[in-house]
HTML snippet that shows the backbone in 3Dmol.js (N, CA, C, O; Angstrom):
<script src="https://3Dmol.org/build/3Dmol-min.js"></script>
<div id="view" style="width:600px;height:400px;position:relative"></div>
<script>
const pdb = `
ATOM      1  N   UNK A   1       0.852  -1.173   0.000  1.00  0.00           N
ATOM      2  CA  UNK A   1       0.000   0.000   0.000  1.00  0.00           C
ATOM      3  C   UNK A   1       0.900   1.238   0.000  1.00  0.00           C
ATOM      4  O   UNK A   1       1.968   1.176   0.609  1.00  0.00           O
ATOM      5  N   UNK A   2       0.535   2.395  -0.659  1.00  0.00           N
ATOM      6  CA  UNK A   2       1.327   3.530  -0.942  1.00  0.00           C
ATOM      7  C   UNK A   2       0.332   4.479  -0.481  1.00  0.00           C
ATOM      8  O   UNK A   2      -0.868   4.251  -0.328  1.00  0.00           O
ATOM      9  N   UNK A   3       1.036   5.712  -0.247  1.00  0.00           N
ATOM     10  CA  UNK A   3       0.032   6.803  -0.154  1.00  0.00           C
ATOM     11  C   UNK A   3       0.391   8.144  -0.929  1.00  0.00           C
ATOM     12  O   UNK A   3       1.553   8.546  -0.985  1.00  0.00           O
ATOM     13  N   UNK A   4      -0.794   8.891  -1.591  1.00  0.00           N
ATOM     14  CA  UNK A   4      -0.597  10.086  -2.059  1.00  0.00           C
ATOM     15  C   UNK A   4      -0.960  11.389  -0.976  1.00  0.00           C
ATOM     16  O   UNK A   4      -1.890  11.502  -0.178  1.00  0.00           O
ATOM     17  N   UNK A   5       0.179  12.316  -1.301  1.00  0.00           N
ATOM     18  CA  UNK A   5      -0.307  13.297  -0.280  1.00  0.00           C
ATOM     19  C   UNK A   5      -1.487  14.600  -1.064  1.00  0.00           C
ATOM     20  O   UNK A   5      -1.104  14.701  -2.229  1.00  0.00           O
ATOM     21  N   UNK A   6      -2.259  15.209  -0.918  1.00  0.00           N
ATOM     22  CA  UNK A   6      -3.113  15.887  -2.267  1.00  0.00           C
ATOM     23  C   UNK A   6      -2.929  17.214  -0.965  1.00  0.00           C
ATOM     24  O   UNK A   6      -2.890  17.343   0.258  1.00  0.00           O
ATOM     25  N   UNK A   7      -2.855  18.063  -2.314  1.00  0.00           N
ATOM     26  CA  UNK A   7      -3.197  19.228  -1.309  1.00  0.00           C
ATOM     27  C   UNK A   7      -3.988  20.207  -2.304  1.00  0.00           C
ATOM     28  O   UNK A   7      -3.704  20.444  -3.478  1.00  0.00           O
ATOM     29  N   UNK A   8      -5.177  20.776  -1.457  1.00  0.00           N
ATOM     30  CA  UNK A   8      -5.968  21.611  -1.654  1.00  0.00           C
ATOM     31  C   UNK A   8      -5.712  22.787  -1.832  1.00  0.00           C
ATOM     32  O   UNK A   8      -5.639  23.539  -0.860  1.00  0.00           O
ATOM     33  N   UNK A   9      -5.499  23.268  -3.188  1.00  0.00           N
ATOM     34  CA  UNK A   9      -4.942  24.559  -3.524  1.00  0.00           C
ATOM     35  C   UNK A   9      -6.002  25.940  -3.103  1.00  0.00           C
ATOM     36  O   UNK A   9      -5.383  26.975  -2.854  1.00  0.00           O
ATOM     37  N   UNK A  10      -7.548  26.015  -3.010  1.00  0.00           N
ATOM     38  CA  UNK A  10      -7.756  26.485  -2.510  1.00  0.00           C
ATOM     39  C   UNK A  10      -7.771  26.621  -0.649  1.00  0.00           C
ATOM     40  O   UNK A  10      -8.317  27.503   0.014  1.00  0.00           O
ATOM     41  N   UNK A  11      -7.094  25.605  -0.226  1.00  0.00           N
ATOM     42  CA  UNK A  11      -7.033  26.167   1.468  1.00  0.00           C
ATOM     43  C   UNK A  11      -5.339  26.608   1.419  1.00  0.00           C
ATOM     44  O   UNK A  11      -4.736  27.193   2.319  1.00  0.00           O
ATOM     45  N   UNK A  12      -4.899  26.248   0.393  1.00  0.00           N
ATOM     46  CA  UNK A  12      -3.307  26.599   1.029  1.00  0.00           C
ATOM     47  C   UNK A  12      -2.692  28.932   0.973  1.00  0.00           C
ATOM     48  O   UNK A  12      -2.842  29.681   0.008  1.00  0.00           O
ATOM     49  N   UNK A  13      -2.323  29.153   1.814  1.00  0.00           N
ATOM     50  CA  UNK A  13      -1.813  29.911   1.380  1.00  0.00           C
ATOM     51  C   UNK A  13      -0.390  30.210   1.799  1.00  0.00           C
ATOM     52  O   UNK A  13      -0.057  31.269   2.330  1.00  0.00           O
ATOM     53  N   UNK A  14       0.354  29.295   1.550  1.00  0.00           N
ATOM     54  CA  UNK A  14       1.549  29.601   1.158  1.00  0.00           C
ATOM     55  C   UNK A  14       2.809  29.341   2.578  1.00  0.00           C
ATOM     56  O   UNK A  14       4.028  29.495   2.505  1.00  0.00           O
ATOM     57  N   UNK A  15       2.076  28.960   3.658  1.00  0.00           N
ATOM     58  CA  UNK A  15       3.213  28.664   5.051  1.00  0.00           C
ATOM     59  C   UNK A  15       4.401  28.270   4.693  1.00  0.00           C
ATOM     60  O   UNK A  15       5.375  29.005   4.855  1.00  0.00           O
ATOM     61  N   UNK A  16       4.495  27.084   4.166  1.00  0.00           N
ATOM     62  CA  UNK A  16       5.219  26.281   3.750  1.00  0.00           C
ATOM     63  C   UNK A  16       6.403  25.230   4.769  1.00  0.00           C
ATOM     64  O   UNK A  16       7.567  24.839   4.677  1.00  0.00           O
ATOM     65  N   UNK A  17       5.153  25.099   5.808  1.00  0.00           N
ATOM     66  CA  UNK A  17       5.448  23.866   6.615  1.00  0.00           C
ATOM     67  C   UNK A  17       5.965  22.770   6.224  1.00  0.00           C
ATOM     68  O   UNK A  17       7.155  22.511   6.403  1.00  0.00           O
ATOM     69  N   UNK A  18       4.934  21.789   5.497  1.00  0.00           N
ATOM     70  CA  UNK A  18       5.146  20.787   4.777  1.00  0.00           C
ATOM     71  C   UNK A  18       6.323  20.781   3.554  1.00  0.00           C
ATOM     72  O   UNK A  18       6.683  19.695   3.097  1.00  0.00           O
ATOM     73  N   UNK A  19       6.878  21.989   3.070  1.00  0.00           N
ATOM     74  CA  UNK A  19       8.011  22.049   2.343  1.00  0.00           C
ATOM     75  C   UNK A  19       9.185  21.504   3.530  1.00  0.00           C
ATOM     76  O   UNK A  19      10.059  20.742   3.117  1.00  0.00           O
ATOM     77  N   UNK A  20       9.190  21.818   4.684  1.00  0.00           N
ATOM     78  CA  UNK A  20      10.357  21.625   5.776  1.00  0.00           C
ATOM     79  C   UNK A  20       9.666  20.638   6.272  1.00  0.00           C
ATOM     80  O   UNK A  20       9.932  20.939   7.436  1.00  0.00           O
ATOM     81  N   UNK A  21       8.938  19.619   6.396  1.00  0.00           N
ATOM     82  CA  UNK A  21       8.815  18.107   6.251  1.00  0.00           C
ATOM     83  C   UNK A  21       9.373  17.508   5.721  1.00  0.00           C
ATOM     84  O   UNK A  21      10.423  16.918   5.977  1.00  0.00           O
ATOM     85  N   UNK A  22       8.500  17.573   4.520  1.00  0.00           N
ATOM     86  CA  UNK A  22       9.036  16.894   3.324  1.00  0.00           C
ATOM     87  C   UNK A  22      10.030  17.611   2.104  1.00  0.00           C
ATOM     88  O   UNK A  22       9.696  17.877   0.949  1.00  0.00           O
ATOM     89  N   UNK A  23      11.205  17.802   2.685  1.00  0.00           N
ATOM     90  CA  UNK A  23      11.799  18.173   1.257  1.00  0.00           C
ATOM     91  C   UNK A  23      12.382  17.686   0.161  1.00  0.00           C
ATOM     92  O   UNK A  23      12.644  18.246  -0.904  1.00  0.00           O
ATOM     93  N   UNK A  24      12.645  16.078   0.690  1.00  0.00           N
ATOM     94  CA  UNK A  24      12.137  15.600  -1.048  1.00  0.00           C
ATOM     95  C   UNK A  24      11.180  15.045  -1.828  1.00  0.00           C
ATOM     96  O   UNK A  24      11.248  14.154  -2.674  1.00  0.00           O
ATOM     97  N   UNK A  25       9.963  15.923  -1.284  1.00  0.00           N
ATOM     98  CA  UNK A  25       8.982  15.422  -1.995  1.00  0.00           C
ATOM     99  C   UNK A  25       8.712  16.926  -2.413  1.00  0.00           C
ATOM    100  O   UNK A  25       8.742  17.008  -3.641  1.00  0.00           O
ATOM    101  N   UNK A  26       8.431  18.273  -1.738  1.00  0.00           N
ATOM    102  CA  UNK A  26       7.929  18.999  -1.854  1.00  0.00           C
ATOM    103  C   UNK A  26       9.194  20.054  -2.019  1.00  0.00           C
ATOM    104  O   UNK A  26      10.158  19.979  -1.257  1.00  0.00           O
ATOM    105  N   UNK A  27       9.122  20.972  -2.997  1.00  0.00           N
ATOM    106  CA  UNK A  27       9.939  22.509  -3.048  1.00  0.00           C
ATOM    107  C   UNK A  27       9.123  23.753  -2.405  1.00  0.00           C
ATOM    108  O   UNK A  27       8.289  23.798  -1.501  1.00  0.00           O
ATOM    109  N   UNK A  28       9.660  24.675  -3.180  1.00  0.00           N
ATOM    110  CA  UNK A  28       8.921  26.061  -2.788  1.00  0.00           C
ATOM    111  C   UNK A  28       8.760  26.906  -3.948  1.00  0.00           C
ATOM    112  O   UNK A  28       9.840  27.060  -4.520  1.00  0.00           O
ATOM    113  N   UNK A  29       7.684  27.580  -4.566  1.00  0.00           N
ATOM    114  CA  UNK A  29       7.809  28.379  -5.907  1.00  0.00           C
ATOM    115  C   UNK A  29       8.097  30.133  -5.266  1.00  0.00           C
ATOM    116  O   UNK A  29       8.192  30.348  -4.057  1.00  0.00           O
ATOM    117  N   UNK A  30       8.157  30.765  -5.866  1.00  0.00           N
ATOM    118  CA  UNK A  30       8.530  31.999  -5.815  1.00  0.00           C
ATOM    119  C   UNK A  30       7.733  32.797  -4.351  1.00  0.00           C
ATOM    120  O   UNK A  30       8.149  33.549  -3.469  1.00  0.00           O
ATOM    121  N   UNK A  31       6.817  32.365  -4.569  1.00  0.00           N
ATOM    122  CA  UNK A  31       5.613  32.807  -3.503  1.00  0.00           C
ATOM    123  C   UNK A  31       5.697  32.299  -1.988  1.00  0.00           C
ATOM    124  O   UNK A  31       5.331  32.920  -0.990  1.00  0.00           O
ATOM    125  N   UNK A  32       6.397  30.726  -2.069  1.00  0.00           N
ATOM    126  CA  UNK A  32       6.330  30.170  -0.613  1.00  0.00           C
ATOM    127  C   UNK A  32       5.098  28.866  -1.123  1.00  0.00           C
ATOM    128  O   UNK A  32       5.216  27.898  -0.372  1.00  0.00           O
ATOM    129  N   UNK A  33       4.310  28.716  -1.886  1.00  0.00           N
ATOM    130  CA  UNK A  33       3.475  27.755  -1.981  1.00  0.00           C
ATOM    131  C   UNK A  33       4.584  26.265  -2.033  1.00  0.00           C
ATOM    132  O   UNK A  33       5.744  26.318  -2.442  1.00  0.00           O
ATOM    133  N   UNK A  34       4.016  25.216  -1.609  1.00  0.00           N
ATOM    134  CA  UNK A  34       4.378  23.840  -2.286  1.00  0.00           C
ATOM    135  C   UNK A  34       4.781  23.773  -3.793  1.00  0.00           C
ATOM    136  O   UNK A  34       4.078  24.584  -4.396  1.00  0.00           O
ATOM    137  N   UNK A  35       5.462  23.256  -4.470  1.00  0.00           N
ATOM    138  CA  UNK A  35       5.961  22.517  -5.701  1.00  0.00           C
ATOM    139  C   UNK A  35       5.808  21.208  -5.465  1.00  0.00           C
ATOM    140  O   UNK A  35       6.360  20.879  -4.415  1.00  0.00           O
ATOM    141  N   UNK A  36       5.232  20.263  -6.074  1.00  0.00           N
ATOM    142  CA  UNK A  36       5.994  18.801  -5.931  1.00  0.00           C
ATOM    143  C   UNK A  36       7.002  18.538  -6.837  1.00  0.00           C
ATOM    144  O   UNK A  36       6.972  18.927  -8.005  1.00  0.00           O
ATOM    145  N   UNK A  37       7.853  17.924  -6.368  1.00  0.00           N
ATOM    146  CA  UNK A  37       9.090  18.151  -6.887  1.00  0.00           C
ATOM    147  C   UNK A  37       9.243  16.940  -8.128  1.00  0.00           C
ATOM    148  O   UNK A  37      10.052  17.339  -8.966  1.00  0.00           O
ATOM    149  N   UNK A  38       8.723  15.666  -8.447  1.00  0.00           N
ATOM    150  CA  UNK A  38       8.479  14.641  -9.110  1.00  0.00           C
ATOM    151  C   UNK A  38       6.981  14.104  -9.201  1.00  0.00           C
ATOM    152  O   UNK A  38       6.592  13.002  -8.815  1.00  0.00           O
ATOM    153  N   UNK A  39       6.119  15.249  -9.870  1.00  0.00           N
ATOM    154  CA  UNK A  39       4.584  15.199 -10.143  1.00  0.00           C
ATOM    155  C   UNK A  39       4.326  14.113 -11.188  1.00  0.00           C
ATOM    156  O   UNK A  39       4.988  13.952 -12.214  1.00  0.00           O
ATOM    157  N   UNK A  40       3.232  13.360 -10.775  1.00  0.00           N
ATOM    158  CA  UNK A  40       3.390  12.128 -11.476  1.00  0.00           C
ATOM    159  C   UNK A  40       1.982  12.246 -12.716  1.00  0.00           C
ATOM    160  O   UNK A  40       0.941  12.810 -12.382  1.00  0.00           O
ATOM    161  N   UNK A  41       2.115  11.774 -13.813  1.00  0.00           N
ATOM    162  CA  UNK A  41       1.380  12.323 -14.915  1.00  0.00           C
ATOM    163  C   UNK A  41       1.128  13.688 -14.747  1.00  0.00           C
ATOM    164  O   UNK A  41      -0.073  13.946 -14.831  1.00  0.00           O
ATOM    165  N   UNK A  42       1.862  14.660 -14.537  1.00  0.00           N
ATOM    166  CA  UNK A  42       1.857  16.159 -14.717  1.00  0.00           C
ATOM    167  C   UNK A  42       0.609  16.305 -14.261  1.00  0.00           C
ATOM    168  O   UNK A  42      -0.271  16.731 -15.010  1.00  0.00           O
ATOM    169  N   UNK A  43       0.367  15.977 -12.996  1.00  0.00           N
ATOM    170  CA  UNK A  43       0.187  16.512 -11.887  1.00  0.00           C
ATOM    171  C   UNK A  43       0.226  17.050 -10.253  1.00  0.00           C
ATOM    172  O   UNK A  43       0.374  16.381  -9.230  1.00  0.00           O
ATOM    173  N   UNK A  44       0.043  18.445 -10.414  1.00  0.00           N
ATOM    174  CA  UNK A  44       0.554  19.245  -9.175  1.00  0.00           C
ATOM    175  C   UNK A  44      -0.091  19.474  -8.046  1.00  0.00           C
ATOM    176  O   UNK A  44       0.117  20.454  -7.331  1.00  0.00           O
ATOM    177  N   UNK A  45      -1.050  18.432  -7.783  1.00  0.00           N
ATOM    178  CA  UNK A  45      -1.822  18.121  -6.962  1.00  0.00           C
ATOM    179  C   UNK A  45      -1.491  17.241  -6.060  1.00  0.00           C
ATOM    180  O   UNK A  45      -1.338  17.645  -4.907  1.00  0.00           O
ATOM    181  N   UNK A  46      -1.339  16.109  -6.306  1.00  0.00           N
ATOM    182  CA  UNK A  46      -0.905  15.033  -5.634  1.00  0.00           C
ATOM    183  C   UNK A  46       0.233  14.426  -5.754  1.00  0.00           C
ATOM    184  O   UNK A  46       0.582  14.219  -6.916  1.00  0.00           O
ATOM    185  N   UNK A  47       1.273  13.897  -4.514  1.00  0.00           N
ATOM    186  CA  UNK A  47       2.458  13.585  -4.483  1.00  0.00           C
ATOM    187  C   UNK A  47       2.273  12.114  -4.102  1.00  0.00           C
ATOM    188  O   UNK A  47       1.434  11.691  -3.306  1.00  0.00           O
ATOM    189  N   UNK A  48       3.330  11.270  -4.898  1.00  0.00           N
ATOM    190  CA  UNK A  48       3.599   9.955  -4.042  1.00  0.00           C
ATOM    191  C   UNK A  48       4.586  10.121  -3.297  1.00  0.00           C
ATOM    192  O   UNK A  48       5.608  10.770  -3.521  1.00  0.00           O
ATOM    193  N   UNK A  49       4.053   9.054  -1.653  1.00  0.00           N
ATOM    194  CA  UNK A  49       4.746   9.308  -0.516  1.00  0.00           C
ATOM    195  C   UNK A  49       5.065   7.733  -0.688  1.00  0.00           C
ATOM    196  O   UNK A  49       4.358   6.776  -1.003  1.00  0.00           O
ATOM    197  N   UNK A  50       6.731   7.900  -0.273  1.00  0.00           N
ATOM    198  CA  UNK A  50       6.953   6.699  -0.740  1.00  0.00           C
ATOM    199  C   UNK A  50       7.625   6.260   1.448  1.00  0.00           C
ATOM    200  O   UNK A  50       8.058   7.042   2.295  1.00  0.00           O
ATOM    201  N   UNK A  51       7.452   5.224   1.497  1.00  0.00           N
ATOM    202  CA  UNK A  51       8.014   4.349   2.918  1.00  0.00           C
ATOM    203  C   UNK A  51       8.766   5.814   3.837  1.00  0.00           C
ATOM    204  O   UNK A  51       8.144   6.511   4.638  1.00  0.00           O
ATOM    205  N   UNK A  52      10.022   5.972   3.498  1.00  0.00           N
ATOM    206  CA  UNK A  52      10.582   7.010   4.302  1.00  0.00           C
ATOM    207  C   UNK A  52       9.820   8.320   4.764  1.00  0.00           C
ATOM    208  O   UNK A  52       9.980   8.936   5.817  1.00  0.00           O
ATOM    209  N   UNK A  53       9.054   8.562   3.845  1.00  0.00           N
ATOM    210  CA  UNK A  53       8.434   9.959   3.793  1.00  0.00           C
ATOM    211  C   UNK A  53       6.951   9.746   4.397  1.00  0.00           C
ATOM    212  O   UNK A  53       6.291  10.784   4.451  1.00  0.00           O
ATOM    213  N   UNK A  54       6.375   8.675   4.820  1.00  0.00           N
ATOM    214  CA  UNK A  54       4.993   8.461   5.561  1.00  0.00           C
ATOM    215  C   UNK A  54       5.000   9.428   7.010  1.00  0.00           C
ATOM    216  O   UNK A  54       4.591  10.581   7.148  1.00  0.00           O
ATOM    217  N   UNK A  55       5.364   8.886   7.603  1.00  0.00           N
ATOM    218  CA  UNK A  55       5.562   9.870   9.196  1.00  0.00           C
ATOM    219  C   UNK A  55       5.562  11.416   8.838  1.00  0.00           C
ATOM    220  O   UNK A  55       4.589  12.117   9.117  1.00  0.00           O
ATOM    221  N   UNK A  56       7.070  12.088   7.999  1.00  0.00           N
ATOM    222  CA  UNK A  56       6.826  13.213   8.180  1.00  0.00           C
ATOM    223  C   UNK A  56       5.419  13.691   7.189  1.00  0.00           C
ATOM    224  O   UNK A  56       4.945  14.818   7.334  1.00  0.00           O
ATOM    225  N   UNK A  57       4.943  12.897   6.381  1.00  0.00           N
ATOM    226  CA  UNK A  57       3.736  13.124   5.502  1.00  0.00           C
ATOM    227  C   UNK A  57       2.380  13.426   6.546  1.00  0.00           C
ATOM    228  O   UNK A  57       1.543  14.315   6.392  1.00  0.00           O
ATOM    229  N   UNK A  58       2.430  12.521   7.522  1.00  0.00           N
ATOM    230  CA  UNK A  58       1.715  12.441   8.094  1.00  0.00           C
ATOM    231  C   UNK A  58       1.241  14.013   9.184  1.00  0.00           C
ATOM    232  O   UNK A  58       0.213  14.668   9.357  1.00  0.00           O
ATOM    233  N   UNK A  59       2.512  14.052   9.647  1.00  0.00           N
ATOM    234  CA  UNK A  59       2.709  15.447  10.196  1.00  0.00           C
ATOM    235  C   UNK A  59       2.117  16.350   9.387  1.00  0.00           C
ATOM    236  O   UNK A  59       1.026  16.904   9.518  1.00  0.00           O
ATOM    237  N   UNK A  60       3.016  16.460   8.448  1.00  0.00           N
ATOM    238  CA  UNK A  60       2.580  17.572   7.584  1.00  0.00           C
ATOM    239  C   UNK A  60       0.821  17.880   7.593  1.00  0.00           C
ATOM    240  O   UNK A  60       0.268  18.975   7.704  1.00  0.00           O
ATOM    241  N   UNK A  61       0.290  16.739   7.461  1.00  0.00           N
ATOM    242  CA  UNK A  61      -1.092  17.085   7.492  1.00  0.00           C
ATOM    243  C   UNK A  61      -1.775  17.393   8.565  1.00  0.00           C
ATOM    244  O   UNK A  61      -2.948  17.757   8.483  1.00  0.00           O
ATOM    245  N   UNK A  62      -1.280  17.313   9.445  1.00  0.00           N
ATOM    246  CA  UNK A  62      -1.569  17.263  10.922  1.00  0.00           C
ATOM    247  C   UNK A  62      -1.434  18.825  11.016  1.00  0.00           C
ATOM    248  O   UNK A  62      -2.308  19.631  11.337  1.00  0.00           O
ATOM    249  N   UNK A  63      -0.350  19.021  10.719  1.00  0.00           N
ATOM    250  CA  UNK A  63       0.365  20.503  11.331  1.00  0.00           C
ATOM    251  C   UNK A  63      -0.007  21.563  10.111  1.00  0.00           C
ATOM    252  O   UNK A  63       0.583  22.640  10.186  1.00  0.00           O
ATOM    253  N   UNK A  64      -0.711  21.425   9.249  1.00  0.00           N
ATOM    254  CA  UNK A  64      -1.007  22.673   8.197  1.00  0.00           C
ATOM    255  C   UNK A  64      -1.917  23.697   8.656  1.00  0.00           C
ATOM    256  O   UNK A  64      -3.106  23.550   8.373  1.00  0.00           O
ATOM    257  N   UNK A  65      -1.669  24.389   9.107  1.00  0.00           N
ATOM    258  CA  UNK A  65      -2.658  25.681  10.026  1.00  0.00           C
ATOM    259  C   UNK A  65      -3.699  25.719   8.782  1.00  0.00           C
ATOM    260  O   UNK A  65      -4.701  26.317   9.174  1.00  0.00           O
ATOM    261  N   UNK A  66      -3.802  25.431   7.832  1.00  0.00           N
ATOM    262  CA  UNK A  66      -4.659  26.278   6.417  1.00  0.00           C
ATOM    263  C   UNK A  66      -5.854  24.805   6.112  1.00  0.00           C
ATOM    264  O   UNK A  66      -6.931  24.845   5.517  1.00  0.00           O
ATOM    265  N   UNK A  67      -5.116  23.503   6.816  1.00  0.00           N
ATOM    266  CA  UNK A  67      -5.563  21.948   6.719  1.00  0.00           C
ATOM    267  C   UNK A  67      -5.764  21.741   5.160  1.00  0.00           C
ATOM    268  O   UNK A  67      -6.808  21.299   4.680  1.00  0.00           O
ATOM    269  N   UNK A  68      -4.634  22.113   4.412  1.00  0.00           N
ATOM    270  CA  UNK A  68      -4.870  22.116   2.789  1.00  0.00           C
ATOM    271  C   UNK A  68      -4.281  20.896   2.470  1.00  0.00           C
ATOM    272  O   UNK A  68      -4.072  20.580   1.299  1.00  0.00           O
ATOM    273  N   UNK A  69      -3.944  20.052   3.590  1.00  0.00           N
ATOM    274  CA  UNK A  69      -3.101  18.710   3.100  1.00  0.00           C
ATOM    275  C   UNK A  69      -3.942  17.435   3.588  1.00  0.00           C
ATOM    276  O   UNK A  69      -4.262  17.319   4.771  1.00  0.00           O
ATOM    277  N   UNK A  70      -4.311  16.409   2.541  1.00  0.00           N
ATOM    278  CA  UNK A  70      -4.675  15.204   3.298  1.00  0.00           C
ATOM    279  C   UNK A  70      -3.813  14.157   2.477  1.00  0.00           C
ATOM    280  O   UNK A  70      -3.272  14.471   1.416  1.00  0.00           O
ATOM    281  N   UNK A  71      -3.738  13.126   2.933  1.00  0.00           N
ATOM    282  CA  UNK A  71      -2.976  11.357   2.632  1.00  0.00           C
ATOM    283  C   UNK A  71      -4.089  10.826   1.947  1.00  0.00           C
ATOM    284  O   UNK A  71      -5.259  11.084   2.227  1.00  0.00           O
ATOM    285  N   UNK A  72      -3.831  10.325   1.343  1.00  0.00           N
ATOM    286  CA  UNK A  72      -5.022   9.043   0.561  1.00  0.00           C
ATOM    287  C   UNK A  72      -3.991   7.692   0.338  1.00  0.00           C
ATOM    288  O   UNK A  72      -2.796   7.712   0.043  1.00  0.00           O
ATOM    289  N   UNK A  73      -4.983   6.372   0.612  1.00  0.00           N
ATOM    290  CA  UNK A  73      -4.266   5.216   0.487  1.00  0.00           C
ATOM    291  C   UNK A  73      -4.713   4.769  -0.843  1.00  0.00           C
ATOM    292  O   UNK A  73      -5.787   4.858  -1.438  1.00  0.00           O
ATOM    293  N   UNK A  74      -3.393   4.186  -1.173  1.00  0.00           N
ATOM    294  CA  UNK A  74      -3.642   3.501  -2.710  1.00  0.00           C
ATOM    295  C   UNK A  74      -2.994   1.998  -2.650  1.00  0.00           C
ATOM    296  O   UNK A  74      -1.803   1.709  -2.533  1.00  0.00           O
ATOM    297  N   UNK A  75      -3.854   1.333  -2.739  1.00  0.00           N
ATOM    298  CA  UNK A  75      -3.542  -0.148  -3.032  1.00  0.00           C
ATOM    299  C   UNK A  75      -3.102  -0.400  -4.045  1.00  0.00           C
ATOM    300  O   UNK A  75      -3.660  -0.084  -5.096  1.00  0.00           O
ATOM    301  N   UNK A  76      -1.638  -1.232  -3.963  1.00  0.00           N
ATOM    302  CA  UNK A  76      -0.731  -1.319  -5.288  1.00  0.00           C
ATOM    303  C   UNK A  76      -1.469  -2.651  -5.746  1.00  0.00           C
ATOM    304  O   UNK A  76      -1.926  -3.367  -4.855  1.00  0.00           O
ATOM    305  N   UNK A  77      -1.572  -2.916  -6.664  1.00  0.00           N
ATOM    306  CA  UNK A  77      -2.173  -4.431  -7.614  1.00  0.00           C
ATOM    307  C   UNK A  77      -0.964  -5.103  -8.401  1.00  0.00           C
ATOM    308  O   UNK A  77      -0.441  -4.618  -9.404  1.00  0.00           O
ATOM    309  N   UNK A  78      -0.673  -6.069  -7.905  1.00  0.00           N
ATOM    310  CA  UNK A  78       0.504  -6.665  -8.790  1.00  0.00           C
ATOM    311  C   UNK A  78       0.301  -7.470  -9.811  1.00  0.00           C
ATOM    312  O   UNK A  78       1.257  -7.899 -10.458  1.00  0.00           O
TER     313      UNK A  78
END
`;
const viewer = $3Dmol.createViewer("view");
viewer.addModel(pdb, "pdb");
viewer.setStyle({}, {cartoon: {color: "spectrum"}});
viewer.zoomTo();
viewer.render();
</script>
């Protein structure tokens, strides 16, 4: 099982907590918003959180004053 992190572009404005979580999942653009840094089918919505990055992922959503971040589980199918 894997998880994507999605974040809600209308609640975010720009803290950039979860950039100092996760920084190799997430950058910073000019403004302070999130980047994902390896967007998967060119999209900038949702990040894969891969094993290492679960915990501080987890935080991150926990700790977003704006709550623009949630986890979703994805069942891998082999």
């Amino acid at each position: 099982m894997s998880e994507t992190l999605h974040i809600n572009w209308t609640r975010c404005d720009g803290r950039g907590l979860c950039t100092e979580l996760l920084p190799a999942v997430l950058g910073r653009d000019d403004w302070g918003y999130p980047v994902i840094r390896h967007p998967g089918n060119g999209d900038g919505t949702n990040a894969a959180i891969g094993p290492d990055d679960a915990r501080a992922a987890r935080d991150a959503v926990k700790l977003c004053p704006k709550l623009a971040l949630s986890l979703q589980a994805w069942a891998e199918i082999q």
